[in-house]
MARPA-556718 format. One record per residue: x, y, z of N, C-alpha, C, O, CB in turn; residue in one letter. Coordinates in steps of 0.001 Angstrom, whole numbers. Glycine has a CB too. Layout:
! MARPA-556718
rec n_X=X, n_Y=Y, n_Z=Z, ca_X=X, ca_Y=Y, ca_Z=Z, c_X=X, c_Y=Y, c_Z=Z, o_X=X, o_Y=Y, o_Z=Z, cb_X=X, cb_Y=Y, cb_Z=Z, residu=a
...
! end
This chain:
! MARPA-556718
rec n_X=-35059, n_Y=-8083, n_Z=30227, ca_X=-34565, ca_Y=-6891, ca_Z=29548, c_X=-33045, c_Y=-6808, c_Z=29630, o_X=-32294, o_Y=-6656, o_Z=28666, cb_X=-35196, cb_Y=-5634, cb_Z=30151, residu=x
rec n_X=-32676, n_Y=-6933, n_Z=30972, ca_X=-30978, ca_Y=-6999, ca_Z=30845, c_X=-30544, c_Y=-8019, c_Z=30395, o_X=-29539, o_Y=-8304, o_Z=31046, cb_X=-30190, cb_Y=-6898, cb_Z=32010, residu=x
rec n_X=-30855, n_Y=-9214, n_Z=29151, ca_X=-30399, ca_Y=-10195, ca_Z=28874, c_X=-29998, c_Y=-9676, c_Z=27157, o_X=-29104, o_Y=-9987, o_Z=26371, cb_X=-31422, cb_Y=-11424, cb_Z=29278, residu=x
rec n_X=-31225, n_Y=-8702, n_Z=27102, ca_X=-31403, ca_Y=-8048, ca_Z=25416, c_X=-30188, c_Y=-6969, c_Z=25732, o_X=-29635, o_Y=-6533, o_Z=24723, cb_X=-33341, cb_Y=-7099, cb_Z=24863, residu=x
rec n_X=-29717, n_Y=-6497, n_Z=26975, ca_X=-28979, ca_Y=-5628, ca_Z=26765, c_X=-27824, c_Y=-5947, c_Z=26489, o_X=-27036, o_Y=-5151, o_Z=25979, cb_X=-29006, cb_Y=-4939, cb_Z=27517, residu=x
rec n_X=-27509, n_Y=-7246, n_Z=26800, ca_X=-25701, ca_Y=-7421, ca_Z=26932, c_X=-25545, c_Y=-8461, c_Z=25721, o_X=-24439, o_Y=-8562, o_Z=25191, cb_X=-24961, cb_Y=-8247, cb_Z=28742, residu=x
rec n_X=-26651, n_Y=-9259, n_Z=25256, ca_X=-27030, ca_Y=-9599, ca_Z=23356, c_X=-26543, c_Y=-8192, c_Z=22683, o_X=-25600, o_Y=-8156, o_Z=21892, cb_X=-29200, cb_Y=-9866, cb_Z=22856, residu=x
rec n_X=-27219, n_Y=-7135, n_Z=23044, ca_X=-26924, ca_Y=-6189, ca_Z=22193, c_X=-25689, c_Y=-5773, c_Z=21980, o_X=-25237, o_Y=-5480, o_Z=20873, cb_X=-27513, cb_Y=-5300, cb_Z=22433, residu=x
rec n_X=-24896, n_Y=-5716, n_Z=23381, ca_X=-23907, ca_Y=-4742, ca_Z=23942, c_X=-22787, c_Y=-5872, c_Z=23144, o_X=-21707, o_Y=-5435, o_Z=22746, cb_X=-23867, cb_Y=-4404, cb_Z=25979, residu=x
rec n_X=-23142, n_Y=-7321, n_Z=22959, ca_X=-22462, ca_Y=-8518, ca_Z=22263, c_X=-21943, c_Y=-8282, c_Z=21280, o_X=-20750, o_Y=-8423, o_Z=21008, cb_X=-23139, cb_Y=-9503, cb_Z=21942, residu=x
rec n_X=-23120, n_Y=-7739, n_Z=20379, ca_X=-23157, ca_Y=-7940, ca_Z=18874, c_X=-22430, c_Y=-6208, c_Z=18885, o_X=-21338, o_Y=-5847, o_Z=18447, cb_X=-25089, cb_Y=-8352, cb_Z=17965, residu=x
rec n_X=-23285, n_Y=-5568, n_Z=19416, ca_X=-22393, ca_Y=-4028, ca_Z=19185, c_X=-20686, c_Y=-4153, c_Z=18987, o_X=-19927, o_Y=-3788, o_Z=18089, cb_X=-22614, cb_Y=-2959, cb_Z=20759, residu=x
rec n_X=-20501, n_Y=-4804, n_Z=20191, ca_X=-18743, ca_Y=-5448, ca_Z=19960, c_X=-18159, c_Y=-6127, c_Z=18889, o_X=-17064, o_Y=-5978, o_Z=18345, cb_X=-18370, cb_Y=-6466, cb_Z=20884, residu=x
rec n_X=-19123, n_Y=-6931, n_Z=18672, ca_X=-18632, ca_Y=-7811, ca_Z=17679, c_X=-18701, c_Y=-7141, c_Z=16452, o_X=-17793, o_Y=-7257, o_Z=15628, cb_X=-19333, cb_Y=-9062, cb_Z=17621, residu=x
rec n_X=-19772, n_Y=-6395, n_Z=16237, ca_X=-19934, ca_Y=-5881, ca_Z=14899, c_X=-18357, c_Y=-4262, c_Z=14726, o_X=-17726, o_Y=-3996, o_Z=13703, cb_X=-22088, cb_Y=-5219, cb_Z=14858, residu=x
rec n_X=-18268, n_Y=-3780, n_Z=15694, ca_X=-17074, ca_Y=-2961, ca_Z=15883, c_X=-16031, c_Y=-3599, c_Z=15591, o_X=-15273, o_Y=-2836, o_Z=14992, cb_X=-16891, cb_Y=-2469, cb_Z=17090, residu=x
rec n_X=-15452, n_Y=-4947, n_Z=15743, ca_X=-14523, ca_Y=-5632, ca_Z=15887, c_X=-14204, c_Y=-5878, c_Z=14543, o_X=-13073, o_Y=-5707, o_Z=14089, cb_X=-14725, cb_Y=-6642, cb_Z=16700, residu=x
rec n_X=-15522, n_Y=-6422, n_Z=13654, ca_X=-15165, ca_Y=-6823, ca_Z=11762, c_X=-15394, c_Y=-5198, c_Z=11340, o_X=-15432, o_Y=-5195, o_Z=10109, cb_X=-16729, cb_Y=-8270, cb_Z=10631, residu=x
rec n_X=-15520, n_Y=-4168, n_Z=11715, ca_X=-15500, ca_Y=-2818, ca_Z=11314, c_X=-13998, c_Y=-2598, c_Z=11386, o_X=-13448, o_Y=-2405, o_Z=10302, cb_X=-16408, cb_Y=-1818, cb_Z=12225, residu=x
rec n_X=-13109, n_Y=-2595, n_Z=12666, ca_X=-11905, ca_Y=-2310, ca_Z=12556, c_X=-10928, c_Y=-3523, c_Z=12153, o_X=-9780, o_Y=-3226, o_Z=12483, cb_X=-11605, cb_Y=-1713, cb_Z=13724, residu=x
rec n_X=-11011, n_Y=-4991, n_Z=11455, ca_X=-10718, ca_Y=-5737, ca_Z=10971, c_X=-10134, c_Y=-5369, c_Z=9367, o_X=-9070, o_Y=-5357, o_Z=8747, cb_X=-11668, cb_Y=-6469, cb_Z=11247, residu=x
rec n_X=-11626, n_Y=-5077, n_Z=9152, ca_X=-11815, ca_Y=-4382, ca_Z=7593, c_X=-11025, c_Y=-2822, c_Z=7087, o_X=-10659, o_Y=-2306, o_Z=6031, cb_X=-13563, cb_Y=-4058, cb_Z=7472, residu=x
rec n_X=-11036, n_Y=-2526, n_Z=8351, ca_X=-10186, ca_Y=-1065, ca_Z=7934, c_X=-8846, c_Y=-1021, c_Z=8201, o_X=-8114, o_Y=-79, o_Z=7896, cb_X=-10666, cb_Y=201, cb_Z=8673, residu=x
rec n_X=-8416, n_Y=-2295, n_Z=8920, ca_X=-7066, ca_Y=-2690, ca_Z=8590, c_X=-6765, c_Y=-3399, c_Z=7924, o_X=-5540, o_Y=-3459, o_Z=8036, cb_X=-6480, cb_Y=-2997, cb_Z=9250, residu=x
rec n_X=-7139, n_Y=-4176, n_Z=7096, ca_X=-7031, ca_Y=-4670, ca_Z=5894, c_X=-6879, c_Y=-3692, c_Z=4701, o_X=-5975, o_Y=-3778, o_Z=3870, cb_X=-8079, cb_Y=-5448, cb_Z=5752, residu=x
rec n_X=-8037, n_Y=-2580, n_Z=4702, ca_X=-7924, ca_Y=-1529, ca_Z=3955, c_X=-6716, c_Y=-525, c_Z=3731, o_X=-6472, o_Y=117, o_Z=2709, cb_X=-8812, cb_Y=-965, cb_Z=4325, residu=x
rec n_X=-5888, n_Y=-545, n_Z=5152, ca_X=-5314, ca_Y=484, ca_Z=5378, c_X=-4170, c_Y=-595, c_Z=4927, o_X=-3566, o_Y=-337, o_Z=3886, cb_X=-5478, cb_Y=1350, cb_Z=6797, residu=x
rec n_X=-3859, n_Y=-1694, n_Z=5586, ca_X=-2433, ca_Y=-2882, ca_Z=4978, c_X=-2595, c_Y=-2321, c_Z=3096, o_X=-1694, o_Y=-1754, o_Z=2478, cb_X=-3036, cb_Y=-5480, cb_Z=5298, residu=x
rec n_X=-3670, n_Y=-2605, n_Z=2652, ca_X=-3551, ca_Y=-2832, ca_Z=1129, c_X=-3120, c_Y=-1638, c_Z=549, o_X=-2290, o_Y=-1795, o_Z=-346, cb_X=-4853, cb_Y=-3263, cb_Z=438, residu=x
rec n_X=-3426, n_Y=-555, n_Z=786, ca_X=-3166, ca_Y=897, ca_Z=738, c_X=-1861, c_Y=1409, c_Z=836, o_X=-1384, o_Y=2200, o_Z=22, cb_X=-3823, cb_Y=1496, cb_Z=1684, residu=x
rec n_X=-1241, n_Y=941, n_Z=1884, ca_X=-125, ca_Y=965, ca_Z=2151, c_X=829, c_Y=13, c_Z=1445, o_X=1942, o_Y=398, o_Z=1088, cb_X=-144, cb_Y=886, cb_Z=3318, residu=x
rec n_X=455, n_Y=-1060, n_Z=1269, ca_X=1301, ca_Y=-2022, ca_Z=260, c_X=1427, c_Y=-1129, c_Z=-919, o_X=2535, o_Y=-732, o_Z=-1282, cb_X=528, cb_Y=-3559, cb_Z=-187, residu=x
rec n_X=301, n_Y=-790, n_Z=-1547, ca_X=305, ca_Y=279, ca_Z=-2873, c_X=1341, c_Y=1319, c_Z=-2840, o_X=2119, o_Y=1650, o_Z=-3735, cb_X=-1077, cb_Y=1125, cb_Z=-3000, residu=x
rec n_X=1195, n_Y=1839, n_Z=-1479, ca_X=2181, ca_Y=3014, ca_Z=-1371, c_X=3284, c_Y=2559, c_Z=-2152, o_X=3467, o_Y=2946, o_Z=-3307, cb_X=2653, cb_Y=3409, cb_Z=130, residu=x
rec n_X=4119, n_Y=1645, n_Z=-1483, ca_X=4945, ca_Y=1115, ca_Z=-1405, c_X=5276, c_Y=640, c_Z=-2569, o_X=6366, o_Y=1053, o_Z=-2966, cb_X=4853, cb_Y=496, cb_Z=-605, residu=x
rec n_X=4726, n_Y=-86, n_Z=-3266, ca_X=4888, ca_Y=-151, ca_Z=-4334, c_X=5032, c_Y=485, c_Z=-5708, o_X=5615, o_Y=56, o_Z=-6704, cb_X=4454, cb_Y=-573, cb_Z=-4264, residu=x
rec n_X=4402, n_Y=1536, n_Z=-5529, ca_X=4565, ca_Y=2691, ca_Z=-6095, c_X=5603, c_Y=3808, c_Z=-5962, o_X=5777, o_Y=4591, o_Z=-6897, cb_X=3639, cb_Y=3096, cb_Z=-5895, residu=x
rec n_X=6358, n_Y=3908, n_Z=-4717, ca_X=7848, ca_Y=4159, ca_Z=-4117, c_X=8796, c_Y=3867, c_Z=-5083, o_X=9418, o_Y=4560, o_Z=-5888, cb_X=8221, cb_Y=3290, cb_Z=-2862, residu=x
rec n_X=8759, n_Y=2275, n_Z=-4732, ca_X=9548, ca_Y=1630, ca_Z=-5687, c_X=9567, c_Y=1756, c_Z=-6852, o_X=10640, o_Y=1705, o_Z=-7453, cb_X=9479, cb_Y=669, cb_Z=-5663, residu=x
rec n_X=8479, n_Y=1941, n_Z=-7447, ca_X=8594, ca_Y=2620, ca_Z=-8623, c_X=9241, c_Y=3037, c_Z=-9508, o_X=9676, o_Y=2576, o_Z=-10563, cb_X=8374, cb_Y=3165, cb_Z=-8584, residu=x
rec n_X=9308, n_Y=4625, n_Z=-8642, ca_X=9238, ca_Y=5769, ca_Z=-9034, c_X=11245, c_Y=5439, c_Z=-8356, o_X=12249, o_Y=5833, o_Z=-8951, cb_X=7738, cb_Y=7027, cb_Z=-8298, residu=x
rec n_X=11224, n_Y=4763, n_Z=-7229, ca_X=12961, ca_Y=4785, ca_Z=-7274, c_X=13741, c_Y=4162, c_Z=-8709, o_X=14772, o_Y=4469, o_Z=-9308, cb_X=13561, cb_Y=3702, cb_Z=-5883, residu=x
rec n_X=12527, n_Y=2989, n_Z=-8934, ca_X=13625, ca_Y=2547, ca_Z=-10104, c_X=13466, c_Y=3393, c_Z=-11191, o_X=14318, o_Y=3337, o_Z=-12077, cb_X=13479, cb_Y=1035, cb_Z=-10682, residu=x
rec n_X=12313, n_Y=4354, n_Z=-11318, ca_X=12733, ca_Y=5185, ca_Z=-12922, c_X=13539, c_Y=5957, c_Z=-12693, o_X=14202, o_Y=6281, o_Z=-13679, cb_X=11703, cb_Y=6049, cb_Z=-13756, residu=x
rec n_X=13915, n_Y=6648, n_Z=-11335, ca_X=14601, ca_Y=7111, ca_Z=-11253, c_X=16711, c_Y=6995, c_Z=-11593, o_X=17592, o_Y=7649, o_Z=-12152, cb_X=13936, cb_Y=7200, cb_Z=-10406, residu=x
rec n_X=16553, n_Y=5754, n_Z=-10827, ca_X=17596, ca_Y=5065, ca_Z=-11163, c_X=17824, c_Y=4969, c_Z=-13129, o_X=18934, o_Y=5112, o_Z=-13642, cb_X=17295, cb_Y=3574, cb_Z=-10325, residu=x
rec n_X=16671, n_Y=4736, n_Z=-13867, ca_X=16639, ca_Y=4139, ca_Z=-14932, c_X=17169, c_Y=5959, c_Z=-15676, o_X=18222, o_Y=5950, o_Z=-16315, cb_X=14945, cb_Y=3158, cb_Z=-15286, residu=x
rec n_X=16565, n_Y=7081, n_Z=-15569, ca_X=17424, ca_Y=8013, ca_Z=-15192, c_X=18514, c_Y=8583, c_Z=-15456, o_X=18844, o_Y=9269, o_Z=-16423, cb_X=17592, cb_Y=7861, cb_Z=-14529, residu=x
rec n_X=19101, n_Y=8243, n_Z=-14480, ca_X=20305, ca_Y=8529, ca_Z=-13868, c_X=21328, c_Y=7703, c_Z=-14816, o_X=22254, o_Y=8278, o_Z=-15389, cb_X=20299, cb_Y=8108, cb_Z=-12257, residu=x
rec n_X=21129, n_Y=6535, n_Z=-14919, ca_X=21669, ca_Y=5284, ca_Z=-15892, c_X=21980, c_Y=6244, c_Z=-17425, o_X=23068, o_Y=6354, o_Z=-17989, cb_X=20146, cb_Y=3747, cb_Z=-16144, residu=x
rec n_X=20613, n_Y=6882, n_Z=-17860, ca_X=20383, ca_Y=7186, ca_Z=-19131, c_X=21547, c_Y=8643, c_Z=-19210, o_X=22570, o_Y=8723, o_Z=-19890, cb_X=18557, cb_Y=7443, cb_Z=-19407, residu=x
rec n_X=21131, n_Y=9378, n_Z=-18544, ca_X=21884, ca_Y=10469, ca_Z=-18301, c_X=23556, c_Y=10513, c_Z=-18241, o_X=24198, o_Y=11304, o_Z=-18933, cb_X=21376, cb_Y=10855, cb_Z=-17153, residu=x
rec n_X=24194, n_Y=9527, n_Z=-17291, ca_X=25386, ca_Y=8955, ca_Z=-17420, c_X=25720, c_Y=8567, c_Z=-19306, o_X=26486, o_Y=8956, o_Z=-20187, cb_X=25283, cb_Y=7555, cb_Z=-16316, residu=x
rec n_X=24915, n_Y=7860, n_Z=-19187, ca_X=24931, ca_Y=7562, ca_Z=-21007, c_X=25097, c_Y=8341, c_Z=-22373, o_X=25717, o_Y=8108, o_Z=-23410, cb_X=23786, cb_Y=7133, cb_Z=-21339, residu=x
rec n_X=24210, n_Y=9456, n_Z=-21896, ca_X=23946, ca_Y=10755, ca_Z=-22880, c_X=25532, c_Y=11338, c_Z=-22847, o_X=26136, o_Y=11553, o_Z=-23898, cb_X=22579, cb_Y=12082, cb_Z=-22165, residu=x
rec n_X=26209, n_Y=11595, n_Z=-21358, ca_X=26934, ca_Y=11923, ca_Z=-20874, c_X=28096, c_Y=11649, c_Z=-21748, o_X=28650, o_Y=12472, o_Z=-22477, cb_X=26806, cb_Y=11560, cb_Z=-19788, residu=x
rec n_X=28391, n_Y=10453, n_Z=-21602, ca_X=29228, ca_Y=9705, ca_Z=-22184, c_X=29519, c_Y=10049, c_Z=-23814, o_X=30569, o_Y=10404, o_Z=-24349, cb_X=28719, cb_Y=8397, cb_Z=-21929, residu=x
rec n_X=28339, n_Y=9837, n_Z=-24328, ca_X=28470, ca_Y=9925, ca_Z=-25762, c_X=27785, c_Y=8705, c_Z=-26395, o_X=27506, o_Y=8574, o_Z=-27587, cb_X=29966, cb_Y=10013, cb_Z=-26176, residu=x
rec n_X=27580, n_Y=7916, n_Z=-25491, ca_X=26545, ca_Y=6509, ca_Z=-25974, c_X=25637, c_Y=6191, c_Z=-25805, o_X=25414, o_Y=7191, o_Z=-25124, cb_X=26676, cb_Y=5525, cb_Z=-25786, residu=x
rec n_X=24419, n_Y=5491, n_Z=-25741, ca_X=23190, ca_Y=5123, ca_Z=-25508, c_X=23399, c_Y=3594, c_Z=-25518, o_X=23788, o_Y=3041, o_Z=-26547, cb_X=22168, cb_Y=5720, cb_Z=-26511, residu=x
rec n_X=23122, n_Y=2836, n_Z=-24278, ca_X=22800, ca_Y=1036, ca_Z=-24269, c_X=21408, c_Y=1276, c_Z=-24868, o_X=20626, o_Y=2120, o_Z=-24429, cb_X=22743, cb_Y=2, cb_Z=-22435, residu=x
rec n_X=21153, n_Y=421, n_Z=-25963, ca_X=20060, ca_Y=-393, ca_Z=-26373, c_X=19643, c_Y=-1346, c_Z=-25839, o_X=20634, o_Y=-2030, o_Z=-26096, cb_X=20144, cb_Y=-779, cb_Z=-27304, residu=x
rec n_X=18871, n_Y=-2168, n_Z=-25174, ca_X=18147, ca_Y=-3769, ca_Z=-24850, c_X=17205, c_Y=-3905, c_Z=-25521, o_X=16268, o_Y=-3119, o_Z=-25376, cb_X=17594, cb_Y=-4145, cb_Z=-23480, residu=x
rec n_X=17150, n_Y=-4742, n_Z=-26290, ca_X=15831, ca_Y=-5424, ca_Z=-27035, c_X=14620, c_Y=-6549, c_Z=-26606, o_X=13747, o_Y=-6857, o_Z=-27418, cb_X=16395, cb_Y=-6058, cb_Z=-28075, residu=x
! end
């Protein structure tokens, strides 16, 4: 019986171990997103600010 217990107490570990594996993987990818989405939102911002200066001015840059 105490041989089934510490098999169990094994796999209980082990199976905890690819549980918090997986939820840091989850949480890395999530966070990459963040991040990426940051960036974003900095460069429209920037893109913006660019435009506004422009209006400012009296001109508009075109890129095609």
């Amino acid at each position: 019986m105490e041989a089934n217990l510490t098999t169990n107490a094994a796999s209980a570990i082990q199976q905890a171990q690819v549980k918090n594996e997986s939820a840091m993987a989850v949480a890395r990818k999530s966070l990459d997103a963040q991040k990426q989405q940051g960036k974003a939102a900095v460069d429209l911002i920037k893109q913006v600010e660019q435009l506004s200066t422009q209006l400012s001015s009296g001109h508009i840059d075109v890129q095609l």
